[in-house]
MDAnalysis code that builds the backbone (N, CA, C; Angstrom):
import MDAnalysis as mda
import numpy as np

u = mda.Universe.empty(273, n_residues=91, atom_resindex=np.repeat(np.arange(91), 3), trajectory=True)
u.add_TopologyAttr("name", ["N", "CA", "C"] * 91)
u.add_TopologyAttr("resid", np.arange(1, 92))
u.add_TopologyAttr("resname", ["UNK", "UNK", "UNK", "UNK", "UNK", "UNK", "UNK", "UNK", "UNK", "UNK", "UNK", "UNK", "UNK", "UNK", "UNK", "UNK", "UNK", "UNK", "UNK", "UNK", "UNK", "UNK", "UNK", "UNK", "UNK", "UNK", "UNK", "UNK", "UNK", "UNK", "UNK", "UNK", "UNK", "UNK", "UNK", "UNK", "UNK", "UNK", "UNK", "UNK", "UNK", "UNK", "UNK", "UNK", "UNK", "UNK", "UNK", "UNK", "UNK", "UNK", "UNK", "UNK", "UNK", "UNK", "UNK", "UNK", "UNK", "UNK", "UNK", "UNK", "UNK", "UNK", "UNK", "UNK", "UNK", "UNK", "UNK", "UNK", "UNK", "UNK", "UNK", "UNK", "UNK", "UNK", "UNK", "UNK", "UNK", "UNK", "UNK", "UNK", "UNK", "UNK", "UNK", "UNK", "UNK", "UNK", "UNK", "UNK", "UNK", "UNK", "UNK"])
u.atoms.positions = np.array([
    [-90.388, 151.063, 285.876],
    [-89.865, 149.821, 285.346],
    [-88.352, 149.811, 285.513],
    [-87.609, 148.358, 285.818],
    [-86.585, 148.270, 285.883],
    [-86.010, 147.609, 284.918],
    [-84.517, 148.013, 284.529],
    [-84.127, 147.240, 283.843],
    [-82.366, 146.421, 284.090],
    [-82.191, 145.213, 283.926],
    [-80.847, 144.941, 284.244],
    [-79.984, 144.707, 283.307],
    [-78.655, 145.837, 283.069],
    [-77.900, 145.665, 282.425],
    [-76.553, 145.755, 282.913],
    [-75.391, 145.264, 281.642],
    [-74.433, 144.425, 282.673],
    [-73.467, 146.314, 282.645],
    [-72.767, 146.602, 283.592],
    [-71.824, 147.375, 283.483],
    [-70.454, 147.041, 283.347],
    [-69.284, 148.567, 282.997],
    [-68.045, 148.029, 282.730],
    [-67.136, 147.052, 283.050],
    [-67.713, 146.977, 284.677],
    [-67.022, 145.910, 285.072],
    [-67.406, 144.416, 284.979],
    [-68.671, 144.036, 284.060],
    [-68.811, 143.069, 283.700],
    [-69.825, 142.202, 284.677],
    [-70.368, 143.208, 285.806],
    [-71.736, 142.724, 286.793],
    [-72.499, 143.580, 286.079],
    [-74.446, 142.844, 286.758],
    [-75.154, 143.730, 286.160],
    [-75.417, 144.467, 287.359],
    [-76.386, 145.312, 287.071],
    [-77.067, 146.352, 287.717],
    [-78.301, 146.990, 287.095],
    [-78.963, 147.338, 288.390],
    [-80.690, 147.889, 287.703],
    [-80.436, 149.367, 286.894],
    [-81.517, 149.692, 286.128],
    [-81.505, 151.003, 285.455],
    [-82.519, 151.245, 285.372],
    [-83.018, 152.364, 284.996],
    [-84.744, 152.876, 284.511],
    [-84.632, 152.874, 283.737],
    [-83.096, 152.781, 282.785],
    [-83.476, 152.901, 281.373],
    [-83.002, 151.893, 280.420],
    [-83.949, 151.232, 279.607],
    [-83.401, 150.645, 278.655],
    [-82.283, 150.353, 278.021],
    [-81.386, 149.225, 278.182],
    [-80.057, 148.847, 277.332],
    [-80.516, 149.171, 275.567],
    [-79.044, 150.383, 275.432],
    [-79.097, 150.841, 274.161],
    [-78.745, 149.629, 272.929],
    [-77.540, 148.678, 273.509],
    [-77.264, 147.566, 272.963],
    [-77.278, 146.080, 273.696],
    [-77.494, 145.070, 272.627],
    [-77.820, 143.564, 273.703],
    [-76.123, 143.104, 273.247],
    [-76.439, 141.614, 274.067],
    [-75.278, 140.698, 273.903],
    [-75.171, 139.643, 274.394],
    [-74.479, 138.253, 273.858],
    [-74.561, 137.424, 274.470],
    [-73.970, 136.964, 275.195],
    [-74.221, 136.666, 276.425],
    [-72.653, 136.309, 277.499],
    [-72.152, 135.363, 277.438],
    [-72.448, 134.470, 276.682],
    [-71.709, 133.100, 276.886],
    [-70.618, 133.139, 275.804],
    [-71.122, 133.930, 274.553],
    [-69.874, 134.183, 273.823],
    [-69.319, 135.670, 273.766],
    [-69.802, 136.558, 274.585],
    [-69.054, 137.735, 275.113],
    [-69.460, 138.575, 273.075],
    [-70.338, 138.542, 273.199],
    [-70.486, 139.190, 271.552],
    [-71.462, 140.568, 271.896],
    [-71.127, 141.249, 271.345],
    [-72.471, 142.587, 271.180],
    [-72.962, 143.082, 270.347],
    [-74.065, 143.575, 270.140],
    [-74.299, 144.322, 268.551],
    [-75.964, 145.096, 269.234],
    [-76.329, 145.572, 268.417],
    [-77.631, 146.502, 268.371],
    [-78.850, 145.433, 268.506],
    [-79.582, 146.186, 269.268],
    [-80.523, 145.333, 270.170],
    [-81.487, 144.621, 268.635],
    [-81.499, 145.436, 267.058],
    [-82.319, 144.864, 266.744],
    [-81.590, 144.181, 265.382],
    [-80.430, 143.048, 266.125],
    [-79.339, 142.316, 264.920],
    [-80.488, 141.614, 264.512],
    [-80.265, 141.190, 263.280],
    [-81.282, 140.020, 262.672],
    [-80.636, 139.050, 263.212],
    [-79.012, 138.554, 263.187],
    [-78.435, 137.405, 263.948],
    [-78.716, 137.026, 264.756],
    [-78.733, 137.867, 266.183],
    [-79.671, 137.510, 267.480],
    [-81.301, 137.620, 267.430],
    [-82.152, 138.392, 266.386],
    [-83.451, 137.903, 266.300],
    [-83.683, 136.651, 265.598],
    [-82.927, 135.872, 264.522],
    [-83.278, 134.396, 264.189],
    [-83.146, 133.612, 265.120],
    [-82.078, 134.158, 266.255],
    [-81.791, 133.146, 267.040],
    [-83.034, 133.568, 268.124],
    [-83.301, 134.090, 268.604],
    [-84.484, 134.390, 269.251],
    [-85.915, 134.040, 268.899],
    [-86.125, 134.085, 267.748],
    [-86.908, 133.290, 266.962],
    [-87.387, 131.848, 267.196],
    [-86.114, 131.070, 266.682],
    [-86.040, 129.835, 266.924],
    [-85.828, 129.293, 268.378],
    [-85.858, 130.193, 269.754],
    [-85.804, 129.571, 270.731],
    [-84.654, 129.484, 271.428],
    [-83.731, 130.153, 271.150],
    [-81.879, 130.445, 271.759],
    [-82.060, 131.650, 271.892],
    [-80.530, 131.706, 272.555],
    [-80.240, 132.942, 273.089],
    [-80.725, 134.041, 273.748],
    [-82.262, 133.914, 274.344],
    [-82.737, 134.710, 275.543],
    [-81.873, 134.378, 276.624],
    [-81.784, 132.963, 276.545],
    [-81.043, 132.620, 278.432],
    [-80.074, 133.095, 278.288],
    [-79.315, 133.529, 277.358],
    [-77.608, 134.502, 277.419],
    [-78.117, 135.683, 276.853],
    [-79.012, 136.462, 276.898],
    [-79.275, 137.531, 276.415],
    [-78.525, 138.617, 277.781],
    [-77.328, 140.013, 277.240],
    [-77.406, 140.822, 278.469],
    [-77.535, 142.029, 277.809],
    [-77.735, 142.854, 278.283],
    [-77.738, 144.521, 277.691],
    [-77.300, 145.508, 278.167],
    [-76.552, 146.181, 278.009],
    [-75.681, 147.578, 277.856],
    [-76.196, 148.716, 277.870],
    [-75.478, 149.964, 278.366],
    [-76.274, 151.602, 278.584],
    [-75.879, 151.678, 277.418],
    [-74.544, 151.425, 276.953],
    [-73.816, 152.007, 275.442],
    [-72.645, 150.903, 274.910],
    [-72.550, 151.300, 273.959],
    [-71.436, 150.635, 273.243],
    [-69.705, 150.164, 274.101],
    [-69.740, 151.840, 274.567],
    [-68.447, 151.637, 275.256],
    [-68.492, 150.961, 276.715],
    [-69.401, 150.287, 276.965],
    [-69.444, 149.868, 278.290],
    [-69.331, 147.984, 278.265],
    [-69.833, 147.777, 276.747],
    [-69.840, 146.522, 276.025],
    [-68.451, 146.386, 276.068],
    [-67.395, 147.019, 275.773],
    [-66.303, 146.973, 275.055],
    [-65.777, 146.639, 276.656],
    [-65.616, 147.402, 277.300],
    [-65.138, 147.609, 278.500],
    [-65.225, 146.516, 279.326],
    [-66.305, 145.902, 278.811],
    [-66.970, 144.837, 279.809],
    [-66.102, 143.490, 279.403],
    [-64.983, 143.824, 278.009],
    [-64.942, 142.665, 277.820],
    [-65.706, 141.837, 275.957],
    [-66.113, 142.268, 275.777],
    [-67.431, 142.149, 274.768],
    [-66.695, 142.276, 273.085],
    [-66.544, 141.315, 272.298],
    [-66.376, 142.013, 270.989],
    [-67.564, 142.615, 269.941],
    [-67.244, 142.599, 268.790],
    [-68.900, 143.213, 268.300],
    [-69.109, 142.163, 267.230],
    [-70.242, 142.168, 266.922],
    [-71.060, 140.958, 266.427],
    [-70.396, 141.042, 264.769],
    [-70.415, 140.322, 264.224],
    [-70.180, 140.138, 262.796],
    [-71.124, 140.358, 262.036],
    [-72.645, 139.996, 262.467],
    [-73.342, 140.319, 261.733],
    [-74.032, 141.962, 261.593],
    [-74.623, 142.660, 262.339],
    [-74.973, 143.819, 262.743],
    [-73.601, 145.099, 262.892],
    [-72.191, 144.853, 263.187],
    [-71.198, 145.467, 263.265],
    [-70.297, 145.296, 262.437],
    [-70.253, 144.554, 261.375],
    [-69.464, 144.133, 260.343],
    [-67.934, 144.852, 260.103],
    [-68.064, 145.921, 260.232],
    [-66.490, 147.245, 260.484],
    [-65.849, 146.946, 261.493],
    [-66.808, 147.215, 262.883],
    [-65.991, 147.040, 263.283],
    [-65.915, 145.563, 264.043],
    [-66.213, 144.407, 263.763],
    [-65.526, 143.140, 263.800],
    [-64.585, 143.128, 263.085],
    [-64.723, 143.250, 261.484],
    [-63.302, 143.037, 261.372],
    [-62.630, 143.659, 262.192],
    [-62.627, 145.125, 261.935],
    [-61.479, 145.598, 263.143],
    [-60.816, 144.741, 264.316],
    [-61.731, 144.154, 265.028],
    [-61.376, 143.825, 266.211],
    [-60.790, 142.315, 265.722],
    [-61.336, 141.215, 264.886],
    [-60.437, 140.300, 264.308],
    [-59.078, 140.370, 264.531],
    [-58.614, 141.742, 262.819],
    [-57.737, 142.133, 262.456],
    [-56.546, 142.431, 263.497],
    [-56.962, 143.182, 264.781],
    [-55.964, 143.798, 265.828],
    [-55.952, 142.364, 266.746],
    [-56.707, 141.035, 266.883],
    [-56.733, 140.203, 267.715],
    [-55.730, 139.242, 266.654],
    [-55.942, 139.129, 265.561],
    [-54.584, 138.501, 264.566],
    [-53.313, 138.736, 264.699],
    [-52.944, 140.293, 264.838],
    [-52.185, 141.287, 265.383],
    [-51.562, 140.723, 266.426],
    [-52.324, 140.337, 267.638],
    [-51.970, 140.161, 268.895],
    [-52.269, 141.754, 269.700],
    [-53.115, 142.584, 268.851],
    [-53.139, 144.133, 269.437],
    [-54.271, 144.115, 270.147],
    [-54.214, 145.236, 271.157],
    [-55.926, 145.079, 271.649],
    [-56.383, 146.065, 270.853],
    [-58.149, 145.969, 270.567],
    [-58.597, 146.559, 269.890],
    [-59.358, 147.995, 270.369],
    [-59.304, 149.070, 269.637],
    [-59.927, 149.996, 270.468],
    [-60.973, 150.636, 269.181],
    [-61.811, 150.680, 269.470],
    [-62.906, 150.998, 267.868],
    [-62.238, 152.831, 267.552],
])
């Protein structure tokens, strides 16, 4: 089985293995494949067509990606906080 997830540089590419974390590309967000935020929305019929997935965390980040508010709560703020700043954020 294949799987396509996006890498650092923000293309995807095949894997054999399962994306550890999802995300949505249209708003560049990430969090753990099993957020309740992105399962209501999955639920109700959104966000598969922007669904992408990740080997790891740091490849999300890399890619561009902040972390979800709901499922990452630490470190969003974090990344808020340093984007208020004008700092880039590094978890």
């Amino acid at each position: 089985m294949s799987f396509t997830l996006i890498g650092p540089d923000g293309r995807p590419y095949q894997s054999s293995t399962k994306g550890a974390w999802g995300g949505h590309c249209g708003n560049r967000i990430y969090g753990r494949t099993d957020c309740p935020a992105a399962l209501r929305a999955i639920a109700k019929g959104g966000y598969v067509k922007h669904r992408v997935f990740f080997a790891d965390e740091q490849t999300a980040i890399a890619a561009g990606y902040r972390p979800c508010g709901a499922c990452c709560k630490g470190k969003y703020q974090a990344w808020k906080a340093a984007k208020e700043r004008g700092e880039r954020w590094t978890p």
